[in-house]
C-alpha positions in Angstrom: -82.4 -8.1 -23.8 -79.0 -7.4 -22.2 -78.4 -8.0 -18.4 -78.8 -4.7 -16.4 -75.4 -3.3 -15.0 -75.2 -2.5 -11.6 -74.4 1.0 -10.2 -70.4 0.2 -9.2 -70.6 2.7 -6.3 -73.9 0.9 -4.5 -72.5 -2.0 -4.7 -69.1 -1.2 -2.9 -71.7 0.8 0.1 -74.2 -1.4 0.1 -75.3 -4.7 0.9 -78.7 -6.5 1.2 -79.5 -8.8 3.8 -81.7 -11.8 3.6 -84.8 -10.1 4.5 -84.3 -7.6 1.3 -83.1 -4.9 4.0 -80.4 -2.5 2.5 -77.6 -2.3 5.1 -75.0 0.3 5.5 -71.9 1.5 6.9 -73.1 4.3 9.4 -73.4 7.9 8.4 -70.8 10.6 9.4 -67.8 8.1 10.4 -65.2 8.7 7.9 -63.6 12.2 9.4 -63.2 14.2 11.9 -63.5 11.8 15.1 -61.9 14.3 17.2 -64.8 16.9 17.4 -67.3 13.9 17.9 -68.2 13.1 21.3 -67.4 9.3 22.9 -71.1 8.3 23.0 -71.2 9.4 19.5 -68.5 7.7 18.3 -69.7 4.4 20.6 -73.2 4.6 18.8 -71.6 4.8 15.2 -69.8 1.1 15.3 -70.6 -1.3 12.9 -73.4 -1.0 10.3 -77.1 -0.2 10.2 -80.4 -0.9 8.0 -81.6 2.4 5.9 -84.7 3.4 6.1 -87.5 2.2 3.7 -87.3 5.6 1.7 -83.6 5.4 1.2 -83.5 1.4 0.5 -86.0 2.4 -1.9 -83.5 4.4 -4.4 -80.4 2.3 -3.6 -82.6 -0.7 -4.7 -82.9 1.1 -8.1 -79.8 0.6 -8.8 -79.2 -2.6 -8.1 -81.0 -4.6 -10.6 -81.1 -8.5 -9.1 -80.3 -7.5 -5.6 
């Protein structure tokens, strides 16, 4: 059998820690800062762990993640 590919885009947003969590960059971060309130943007720093429904379809694409 041939080696599974795995999905390009997950694996640029994605990584797993060593638990097997899926974490992420946080959600609604990219534009638009100026309409966002302080708190909001304070709460958005760094990354977070999806929840188990969401880990469960990015883990479908990554194969031997």
């Amino acid at each position: 059998m041939p080696k599974l590919k795995t999905k390009s885009g997950v694996k640029k947003r994605f990584k797993l820690t060593a638990s097997g969590k899926v974490r992420s960059s946080q959600a609604g971060k990219q534009h638009g800062m100026i309409k966002r309130t302080n708190k909001q943007i304070r709460n958005q720093r760094g990354t977070t762990i999806l929840s188990d429904q969401d880990a469960r379809i990015v883990k479908k694409f990554l194969p031997y993640g």
